[in-house]
Structures are given as C-alpha cells and as structure tokens.
LOLOLO-622242 format. One record per residue (C-alpha): residue number from 1; x, z, y. Coordinates in steps of 0.02 Angstrom, whole numbers, plus 50000, padded with zeros to 5 digits. Each point is the difference from the previous one (the first is absolute). Layout:
REM LOLOLO-622242
[site NUM; [X; Z; Y]]
...
This chain:
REM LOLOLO-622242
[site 1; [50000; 50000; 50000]]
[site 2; [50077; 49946; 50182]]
[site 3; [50013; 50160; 50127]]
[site 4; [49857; 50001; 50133]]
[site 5; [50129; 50060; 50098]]
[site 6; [50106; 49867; 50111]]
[site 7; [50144; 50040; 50113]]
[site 8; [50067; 49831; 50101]]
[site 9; [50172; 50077; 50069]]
[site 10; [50182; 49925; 50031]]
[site 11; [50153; 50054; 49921]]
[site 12; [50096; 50058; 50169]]
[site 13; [49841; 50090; 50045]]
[site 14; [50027; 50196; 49987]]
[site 15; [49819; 50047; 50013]]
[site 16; [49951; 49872; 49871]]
[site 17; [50119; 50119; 49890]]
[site 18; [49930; 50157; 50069]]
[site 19; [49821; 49935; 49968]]
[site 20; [50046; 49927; 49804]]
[site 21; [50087; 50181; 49973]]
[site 22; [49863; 50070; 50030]]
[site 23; [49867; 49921; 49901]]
[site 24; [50134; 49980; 49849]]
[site 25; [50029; 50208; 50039]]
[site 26; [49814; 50009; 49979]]
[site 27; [49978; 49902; 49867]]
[site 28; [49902; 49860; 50055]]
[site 29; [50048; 49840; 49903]]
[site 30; [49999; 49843; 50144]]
[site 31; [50054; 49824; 50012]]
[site 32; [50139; 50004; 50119]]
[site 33; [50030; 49801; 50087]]
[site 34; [50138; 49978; 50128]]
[site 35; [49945; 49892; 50133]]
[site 36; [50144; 49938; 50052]]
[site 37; [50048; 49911; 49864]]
[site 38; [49831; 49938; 49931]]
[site 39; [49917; 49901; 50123]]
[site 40; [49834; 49990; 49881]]
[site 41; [50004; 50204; 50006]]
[site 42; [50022; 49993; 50198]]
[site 43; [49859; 49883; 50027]]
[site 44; [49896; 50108; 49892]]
[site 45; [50027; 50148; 50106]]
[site 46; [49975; 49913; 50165]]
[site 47; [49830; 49935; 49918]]
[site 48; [49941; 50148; 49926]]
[site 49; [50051; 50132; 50139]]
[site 50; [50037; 49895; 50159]]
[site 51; [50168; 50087; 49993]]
[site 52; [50188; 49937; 50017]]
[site 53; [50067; 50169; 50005]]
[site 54; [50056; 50102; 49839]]
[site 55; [49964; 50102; 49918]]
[site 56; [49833; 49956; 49956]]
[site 57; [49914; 50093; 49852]]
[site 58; [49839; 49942; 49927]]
[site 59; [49868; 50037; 49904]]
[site 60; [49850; 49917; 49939]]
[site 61; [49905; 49995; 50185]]
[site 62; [50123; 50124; 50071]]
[site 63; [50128; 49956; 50111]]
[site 64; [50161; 50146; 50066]]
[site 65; [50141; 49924; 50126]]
[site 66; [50135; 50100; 50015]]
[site 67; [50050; 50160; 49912]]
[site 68; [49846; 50086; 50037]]
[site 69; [49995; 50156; 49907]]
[site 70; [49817; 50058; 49987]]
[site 71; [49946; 49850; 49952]]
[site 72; [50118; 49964; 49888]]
[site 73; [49962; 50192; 49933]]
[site 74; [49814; 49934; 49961]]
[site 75; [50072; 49845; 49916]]
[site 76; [50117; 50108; 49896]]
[site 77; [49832; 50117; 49986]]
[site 78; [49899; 49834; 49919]]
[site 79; [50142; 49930; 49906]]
[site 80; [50116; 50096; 49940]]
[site 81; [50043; 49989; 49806]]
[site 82; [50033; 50145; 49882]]
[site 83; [50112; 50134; 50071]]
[site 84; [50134; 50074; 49855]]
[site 85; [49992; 50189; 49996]]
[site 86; [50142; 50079; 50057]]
[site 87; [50110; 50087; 49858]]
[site 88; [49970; 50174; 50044]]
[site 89; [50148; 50111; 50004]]
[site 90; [50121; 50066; 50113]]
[site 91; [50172; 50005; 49964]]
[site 92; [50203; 49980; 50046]]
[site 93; [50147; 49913; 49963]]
[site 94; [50063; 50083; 49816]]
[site 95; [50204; 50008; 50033]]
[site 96; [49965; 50108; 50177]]
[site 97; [49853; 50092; 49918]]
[site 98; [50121; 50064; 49844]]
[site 99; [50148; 50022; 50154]]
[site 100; [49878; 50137; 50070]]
[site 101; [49949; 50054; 49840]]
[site 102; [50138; 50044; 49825]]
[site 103; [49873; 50103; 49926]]
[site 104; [49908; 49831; 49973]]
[site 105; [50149; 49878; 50013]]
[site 106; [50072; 50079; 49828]]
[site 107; [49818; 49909; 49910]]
[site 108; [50069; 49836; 50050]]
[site 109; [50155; 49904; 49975]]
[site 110; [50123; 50010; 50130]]
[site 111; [49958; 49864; 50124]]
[site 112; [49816; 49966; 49968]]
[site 113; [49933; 49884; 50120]]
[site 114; [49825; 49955; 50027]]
[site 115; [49839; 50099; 50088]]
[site 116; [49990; 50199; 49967]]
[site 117; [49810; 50025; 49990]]
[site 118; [49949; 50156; 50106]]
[site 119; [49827; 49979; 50009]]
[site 120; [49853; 49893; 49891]]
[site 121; [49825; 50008; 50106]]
[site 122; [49857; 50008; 49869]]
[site 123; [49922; 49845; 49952]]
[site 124; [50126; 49891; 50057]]
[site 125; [50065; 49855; 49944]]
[site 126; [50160; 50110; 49941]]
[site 127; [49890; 50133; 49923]]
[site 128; [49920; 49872; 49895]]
[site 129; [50151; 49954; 49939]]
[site 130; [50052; 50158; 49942]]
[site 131; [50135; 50019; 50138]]
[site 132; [50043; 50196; 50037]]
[site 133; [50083; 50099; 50115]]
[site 134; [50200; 50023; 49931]]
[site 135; [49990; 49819; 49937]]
[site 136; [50134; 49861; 50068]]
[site 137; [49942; 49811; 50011]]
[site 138; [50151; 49882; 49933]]
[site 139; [49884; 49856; 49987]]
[site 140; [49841; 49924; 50060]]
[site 141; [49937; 49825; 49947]]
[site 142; [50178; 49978; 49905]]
[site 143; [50102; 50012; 50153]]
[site 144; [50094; 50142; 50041]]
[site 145; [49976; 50129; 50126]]
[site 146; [50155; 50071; 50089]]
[site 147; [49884; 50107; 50131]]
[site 148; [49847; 50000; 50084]]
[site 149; [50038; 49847; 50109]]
[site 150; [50005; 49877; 49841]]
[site 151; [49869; 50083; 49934]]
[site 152; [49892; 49978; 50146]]
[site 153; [50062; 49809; 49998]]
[site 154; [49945; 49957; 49830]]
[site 155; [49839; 50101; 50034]]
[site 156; [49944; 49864; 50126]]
[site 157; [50018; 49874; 49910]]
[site 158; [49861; 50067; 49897]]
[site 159; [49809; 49945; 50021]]
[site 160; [49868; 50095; 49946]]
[site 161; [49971; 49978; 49823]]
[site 162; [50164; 49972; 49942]]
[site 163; [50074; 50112; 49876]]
[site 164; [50187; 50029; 49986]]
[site 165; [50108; 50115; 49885]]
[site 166; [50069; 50160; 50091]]
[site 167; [50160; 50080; 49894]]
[site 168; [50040; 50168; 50026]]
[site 169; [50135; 50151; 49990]]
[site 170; [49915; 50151; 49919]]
[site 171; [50100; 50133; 49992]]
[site 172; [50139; 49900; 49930]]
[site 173; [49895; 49900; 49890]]
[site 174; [49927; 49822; 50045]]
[site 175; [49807; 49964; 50010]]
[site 176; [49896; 49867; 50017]]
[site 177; [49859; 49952; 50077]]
[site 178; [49873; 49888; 50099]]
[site 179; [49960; 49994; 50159]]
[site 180; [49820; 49915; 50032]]
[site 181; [49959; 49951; 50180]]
C-alpha cells in the first residue's frame, strides 16, 4: 500500500530534513519526492498545492507548507504507524558499574563489558523477557553490546513487532532469551 503521506522537499533544504525527521521519528510511513530533480514531482506540487516552496507535506485533501508543528502533530496524530514499546529497564555501563562495585565484579569475569541491569519496570518489554536486576546484556539481536550506547543503537533499529534474541550474564552463567516488541 503507497503512504497517504507526501513530502515534496529538496535535498539542500534543512527543514525538508527537519520535517522528514519528524514524521520518520513518529512513525508515519510517507513518500518522500525531491523536486528538484523530478520535474514530474515539481509540477505535481505546484498543481496540487499552488506552491513552489518546500517543504510541502500532504495528505489526502490536506495540505502543510513549511515545518509547521501543530499541524504536522495532527498528521502524526492521524497517521502514525505502530509505535515499538520501549525495553523497560534502567541500567549502566557493566566495566564502570563492577569498578564501583568488587563485591559484584568477583560474579563476572574480569573485564565484562556490556549493560549492568539496575532496574526492570514491570511489564516491560525486558520483564517479559525474563531480564532481572544483577543481569548483564552481552548481546541483543546477535550483535554485541559493549554499553548502553550500542545497546540503545541496535534498539532503534527495532519496529514494533520484531523479536530479537537478548543474551545475558547471570551471575557468571550465560542466559538466553527473547525480547518481543
């Protein structure tokens, strides 16, 4: 199925960016045609809008010029697509976690890297999964995790749906698991 959602913009224009960011943020699929290299897409903009300017975002009879916010809000509001849960737990960087704490460090061999997990809210994504407080993520989706950062990168790239294997230090032993999202 083609996107309701149009956005006519130019590749040197920074609130054509600002406005695609957005709606891509807020998970609106759209059909994205730069009017500056496809005549056919610029004379469809002029026709349907009256506009030369970009950005121009439409959708079905609605018309937004610029990077107007609210309106874009309502679009986002009307369109948007699935969101992914977040994952649900709060934790650190594993080799400056065991720094602060030997008691903990001597569970783990000596220069564990990955994401200490300090916290798992209830009904989470990471609950679900069997994730707990103590535990130290080496791995999500098969790539590893060196601290929350990479984590947080490969998290992203996740839509909601998707389900990716999450391995895990537990008290020295590995774990496996699923995350669903």
């Amino acid at each position: 199925m083609v996107s309701p959602v149009t956005v006519y913009s130019t590749r040197t224009c920074p609130w054509c960016d600002r406005a695609k960011d957005y709606l891509k943020a807020n998970n609106v699929e759209f059909v994205d045609k730069d009017v500056s290299s496809d005549q056919a897409a610029a004379m469809e903009m002029m026709r349907k809008t009256g506009q030369q300017g970009v950005p121009v975002i439409t959708a079905e009879d609605e018309v937004i010029v610029g990077f107007d916010q609210p309106r874009l809000a309502r679009l986002v509001k009307k369109y948007a697509g699935p969101r992914r849960p977040p994952l649900g737990l709060l934790g650190a960087n594993a080799d400056q976690y065991l720094a602060r704490h030997p008691e903990i460090a001597q569970l783990y061999p000596e220069g564990t890297k990955g994401v200490y997990v300090g916290e798992v809210r209830p009904d989470s994504v990471a609950d679900k999964a069997g994730l707990y407080r103590g535990d130290i993520i080496q791995s999500v989706a098969n790539k590893r995790v060196r601290d929350i950062s990479s984590m947080d990168q490969l998290i992203d790239t996740l839509k909601a749906g998707e389900s990716v294997n999450v391995r895990v230090l537990r008290g020295g032993q590995e774990a496996t698991s699923q995350l669903q999202f």
